[in-house]
C-alpha angles and dihedrals in degrees: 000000000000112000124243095237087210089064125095109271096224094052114098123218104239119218115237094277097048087044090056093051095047096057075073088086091046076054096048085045090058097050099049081059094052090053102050086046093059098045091052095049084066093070125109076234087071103031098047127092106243093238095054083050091045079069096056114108109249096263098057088038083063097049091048093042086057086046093062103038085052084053104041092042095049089053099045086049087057096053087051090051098047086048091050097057089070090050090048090052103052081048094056092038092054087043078059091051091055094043092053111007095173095053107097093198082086102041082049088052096046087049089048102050089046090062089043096052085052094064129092112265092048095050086046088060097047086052090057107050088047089053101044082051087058099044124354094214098098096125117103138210130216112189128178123273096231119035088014083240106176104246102166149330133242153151133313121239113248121190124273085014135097121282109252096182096106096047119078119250107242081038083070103036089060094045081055097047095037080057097045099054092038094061097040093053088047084060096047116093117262105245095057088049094099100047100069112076121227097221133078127205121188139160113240124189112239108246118241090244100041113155099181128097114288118205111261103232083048104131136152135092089256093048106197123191120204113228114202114195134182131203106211133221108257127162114243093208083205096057077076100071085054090065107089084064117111114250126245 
């Protein structure tokens, strides 16, 4: 296969398999993301009604102000990752359809994911990465009627899509990611299923408002907390459809 010259010379074109395991580290980025994002919602910064925060002194206006870019942006990175897994995949899929252009098994996967692209929770995830790259402010907060007490943050509603205003933040994110993992790994040929681990470990600096529970054996000047996430397994009714396909 002939080299884009405009691509980098040391990097090497995976084949279709190699393609499909790859998109694991797109995997592994989302959910980095997912675990920053749910440390940092759990800041005074973002629990906090604006007015009451209008009254901090500076310094503590600064300290809560880095706690919410580092939030916002981390959430607004998964959604790009997760998006991107769909994109990752057509473009494994078509290297697959240059490789072998007579094999069907590609053409049924192409037609497949198509269908699959066209559903609700992936073009969810596409709204709202469009939407947290217009404006980064697509975290939502629900607040009691009476004593405006915080009780829990959400999304946002966009347009033609389901309302998420009743469903708790970090609830959704994991609906998107359980999604996300599942159909990748539906894609991905049988024989490589079992090599790619389900649960995510990462270090995440404590922010200088947090409000959760802290360990209590957590100590340093740099505290760290260690987020442990899981992807679980979910059907994706469409992946069906993907079957009559040859393997690979």
């Amino acid at each position: 296969m002939a080299r884009d010259e405009t691509r980098m010379p040391d990097v090497p074109t995976p084949d279709f398999v190699g393609a499909m395991c790859e998109i694991w580290f797109t995997v592994n980025y989302a959910a980095y993301h997912l675990a920053y994002t749910r440390v940092y919602l759990q800041t005074r910064a973002m629990q906090t009604h604006v007015d009451d925060l209008r009254l901090d002194e500076q310094a503590i206006k600064d300290q809560g102000q880095v706690d919410v870019i580092i939030c916002r942006s981390h959430l607004a990175s998964f959604f790009w990752e997760l998006h991107h897994v769909f994109e990752a995949m057509e473009i494994a899929i078509k290297r697959g359809q240059k490789e072998q252009p007579k094999l069907r098994y590609f053409y049924t996967q192409e037609h497949a994911l198509g269908k699959l692209r066209q559903t609700a929770i992936p073009k969810e995830i596409e709204a709202y990465r469009n939407e947290s790259h217009n404006i980064p402010a697509i975290i939502g907060q629900k607040w009691e009627e009476k004593g405006g007490k915080f009780m829990y943050h959400f999304l946002p509603s966009i347009k033609g899509h389901e309302q998420k205003d009743s469903v708790e933040l970090n609830k959704q994110l994991q609906v998107y990611f359980d999604y996300v993992v599942n159909l990748w790994l539906a894609f991905l040929p049988e024989n490589y299923k079992a090599t790619f681990p389900r649960n995510f470990s990462f270090p995440v600096t404590v922010p200088f408002s947090f409000v959760g529970e802290l360990p209590a054996d957590l100590q340093g000047d740099v505290r760290q907390l260690q987020v442990s996430l899981e992807a679980f397994d979910s059907s994706i009714p469409e992946v069906a459809e993907k079957q009559n396909g040859e393997e690979v």
